[in-house]
C-alpha positions in Angstrom: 76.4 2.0 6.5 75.6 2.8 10.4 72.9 2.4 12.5 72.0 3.4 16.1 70.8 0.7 18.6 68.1 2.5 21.3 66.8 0.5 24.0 63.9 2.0 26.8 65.4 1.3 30.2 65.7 2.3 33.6 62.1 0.9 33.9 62.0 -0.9 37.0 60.4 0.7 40.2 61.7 0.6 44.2 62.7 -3.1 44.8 61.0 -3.9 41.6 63.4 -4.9 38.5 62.3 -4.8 35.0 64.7 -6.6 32.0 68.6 -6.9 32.5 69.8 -3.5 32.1 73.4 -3.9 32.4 73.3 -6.6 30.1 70.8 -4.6 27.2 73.4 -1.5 28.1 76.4 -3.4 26.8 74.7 -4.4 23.3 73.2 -1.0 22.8 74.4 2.7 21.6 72.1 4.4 23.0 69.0 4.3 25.8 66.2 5.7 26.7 65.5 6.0 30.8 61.8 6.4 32.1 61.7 9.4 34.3 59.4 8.2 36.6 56.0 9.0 35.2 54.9 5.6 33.5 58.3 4.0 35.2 61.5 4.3 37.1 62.4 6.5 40.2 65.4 9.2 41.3 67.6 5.8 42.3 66.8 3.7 39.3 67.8 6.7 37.2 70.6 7.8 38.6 71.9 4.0 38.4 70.7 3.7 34.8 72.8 7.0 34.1 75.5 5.8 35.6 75.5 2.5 33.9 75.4 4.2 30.6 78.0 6.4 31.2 80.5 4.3 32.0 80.2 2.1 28.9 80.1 5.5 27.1 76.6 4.7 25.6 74.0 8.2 25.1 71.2 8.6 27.1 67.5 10.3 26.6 64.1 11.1 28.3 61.6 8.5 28.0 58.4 10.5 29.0 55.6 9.3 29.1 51.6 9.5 30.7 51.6 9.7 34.6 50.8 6.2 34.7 52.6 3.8 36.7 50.1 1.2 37.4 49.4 1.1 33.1 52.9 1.1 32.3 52.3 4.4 30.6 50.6 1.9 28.2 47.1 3.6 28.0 45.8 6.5 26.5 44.9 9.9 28.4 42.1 11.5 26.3 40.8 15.2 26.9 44.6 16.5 27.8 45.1 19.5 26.4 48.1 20.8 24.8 50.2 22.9 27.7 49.4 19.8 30.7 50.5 17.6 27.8 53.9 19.9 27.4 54.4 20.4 31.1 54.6 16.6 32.1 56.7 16.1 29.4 59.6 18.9 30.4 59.2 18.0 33.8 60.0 14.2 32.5 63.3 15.7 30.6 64.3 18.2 33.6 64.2 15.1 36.1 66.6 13.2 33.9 68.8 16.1 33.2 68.9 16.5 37.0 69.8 13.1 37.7 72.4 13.1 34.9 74.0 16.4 35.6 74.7 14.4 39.2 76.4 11.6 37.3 78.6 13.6 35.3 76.9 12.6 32.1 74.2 14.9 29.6 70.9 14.5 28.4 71.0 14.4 24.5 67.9 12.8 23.0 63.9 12.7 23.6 61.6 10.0 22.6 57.9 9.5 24.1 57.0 6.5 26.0 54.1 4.1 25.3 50.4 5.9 24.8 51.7 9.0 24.4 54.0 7.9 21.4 51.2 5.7 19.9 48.5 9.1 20.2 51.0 11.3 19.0 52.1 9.5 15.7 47.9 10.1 15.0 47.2 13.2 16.9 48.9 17.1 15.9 48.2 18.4 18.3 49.9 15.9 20.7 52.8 15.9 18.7 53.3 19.3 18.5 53.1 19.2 22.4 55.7 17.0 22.6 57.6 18.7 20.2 57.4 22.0 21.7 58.1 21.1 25.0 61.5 19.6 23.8 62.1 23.2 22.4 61.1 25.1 25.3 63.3 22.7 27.7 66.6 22.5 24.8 66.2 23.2 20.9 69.3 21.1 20.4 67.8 17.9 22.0 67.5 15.6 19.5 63.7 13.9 19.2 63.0 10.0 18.6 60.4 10.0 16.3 58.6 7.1 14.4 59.5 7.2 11.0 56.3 8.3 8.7 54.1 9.8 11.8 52.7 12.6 12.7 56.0 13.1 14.8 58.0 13.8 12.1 56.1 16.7 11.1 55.9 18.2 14.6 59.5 18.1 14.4 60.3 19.6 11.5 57.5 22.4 12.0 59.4 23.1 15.9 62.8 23.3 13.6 64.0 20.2 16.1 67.3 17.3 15.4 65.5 14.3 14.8 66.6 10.6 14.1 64.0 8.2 12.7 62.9 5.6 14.4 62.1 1.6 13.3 61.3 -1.4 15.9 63.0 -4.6 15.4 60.4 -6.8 17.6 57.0 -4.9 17.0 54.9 -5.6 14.1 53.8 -3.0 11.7 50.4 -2.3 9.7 50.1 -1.4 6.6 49.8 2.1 6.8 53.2 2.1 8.6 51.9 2.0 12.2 52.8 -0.6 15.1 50.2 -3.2 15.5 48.5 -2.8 19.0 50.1 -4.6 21.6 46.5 -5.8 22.5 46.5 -7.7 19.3 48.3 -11.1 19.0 51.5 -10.9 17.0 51.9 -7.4 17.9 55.2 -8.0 19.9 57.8 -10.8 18.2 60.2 -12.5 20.1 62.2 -14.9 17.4 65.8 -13.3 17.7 67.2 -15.2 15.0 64.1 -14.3 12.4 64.3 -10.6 14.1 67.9 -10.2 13.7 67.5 -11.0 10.4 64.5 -8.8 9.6 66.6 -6.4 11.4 69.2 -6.1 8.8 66.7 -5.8 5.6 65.2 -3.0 7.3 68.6 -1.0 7.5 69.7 -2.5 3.8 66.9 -1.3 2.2 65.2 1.5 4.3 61.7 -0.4 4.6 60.0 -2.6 7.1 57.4 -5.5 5.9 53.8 -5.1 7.2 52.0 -7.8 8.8 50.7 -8.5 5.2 53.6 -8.4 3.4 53.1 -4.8 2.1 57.0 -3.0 1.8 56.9 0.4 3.3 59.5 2.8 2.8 61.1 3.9 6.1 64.3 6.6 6.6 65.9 4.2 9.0 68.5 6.2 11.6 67.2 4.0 14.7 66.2 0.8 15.7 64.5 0.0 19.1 64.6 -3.3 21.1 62.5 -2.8 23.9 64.2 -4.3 27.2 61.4 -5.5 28.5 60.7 -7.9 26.1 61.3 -11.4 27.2 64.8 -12.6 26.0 65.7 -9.1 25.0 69.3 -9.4 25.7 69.6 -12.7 23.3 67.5 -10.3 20.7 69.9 -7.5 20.9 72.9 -9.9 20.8 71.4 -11.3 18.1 70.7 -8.6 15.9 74.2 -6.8 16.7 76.0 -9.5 15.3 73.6 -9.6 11.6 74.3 -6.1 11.3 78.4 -7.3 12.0 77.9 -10.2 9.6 75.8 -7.6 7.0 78.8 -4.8 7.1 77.1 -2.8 9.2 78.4 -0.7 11.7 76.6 -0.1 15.1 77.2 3.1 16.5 75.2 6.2 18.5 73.4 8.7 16.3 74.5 11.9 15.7 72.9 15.7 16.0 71.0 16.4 12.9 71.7 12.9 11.3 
């Protein structure tokens, strides 16, 4: 049994640092950099590819809403479809940019913040999201959440995709995150994370905030750097996957 680790980084700003990213970059398999819509800048990138690269870990687009003061944390309503598609190639073309520099590639997409949380609802923003992944590289795999409206957008634009599940984010019943603006939404117990962790990938199901089991295809789990005492988190759940026989180790196309 293998699992991917994915952690959003690169997401400080100027002088501004956000989360231990050298530290988060050792424990995962693969990252996701903010490409300086909701977070991040041309330096941060290009020192967050570089990072990455040299500890042979994968790297993707984190696109999200142009939204720097929000985090990329709140909702643009009334976008429509191509302004929704055009900031989110621009997003992808910055990194591969900035990669191509570094001597490393571009090989995953996954949406940031609002714009994941309205697209796992919305079609029509998923398929955005989708599409524009196409249009930009077909063989770009796409981050999706695993029993949202992004896996369909996927499928219908023919695109890789690995599934995604969240070891520190709390999940409702019908299989979506709780809302950070609720209490509980975000958990920060490594030890009970680690091992909620490994049930997820031993069974292929997360645990609801009511206790409800819902069935998950498991290829991904996030810990978000910017959690407080993420690099404890991800030490801790890498070695309850080691102590649960399972291997850690980057996705792969089409997985």
């Amino acid at each position: 049994m293998t699992i991917d680790l994915n952690c959003d980084l690169g997401e400080g700003f100027g002088a501004w640092e956000m989360g231990n990213d050298a530290a988060m970059i050792d424990l995962a398999t693969s990252v996701n950099i903010a490409c300086g819509f909701h977070a991040g800048d041309s330096d941060t990138m290009r020192k967050t590819v570089e990072l990455a690269k040299a500890r042979g870990v994968s790297i993707g687009a984190h696109p999200g809403y142009r939204d720097l003061h929000g985090f990329g944390r709140r909702p643009f309503p009334g976008m429509k479809a191509s302004e929704i598609e055009n900031l989110v190639a621009y997003q992808i073309g910055a990194l591969q940019a900035i990669a191509t520099m570094a001597g490393h590639k571009v090989t995953h997409v996954k949406a940031h913040g609002a714009l994941s949380n309205v697209a796992c609802e919305d079609d029509m923003t998923a398929r955005a999201i989708a599409s524009a992944i196409k249009a930009v590289d077909p063989d770009l795999i796409f981050v999706v959440l695993a029993n949202s409206r992004l896996v369909q957008a996927g499928e219908a634009a023919n695109l890789p995709m690995v599934h995604e599940v969240f070891a520190d984010r709390a999940y409702e019943d019908d299989g979506s995150l709780v809302s950070r603006r609720k209490p509980g939404a975000v958990l920060h117990d490594a030890k009970q994370i680690a091992q909620r962790v490994v049930r997820m990938v031993q069974d292929g199901a997360v645990v609801s905030v009511t206790g409800k089991v819902i069935k998950m295809r498991t290829d991904t789990v996030c810990i978000h750097g910017d959690t407080p005492g993420a690099v404890d988190i991800a030490r801790g759940v890498r070695q309850a996957l080691k102590d649960g026989g399972i291997e850690v180790a980057s996705f792969k196309k089409g997985s």
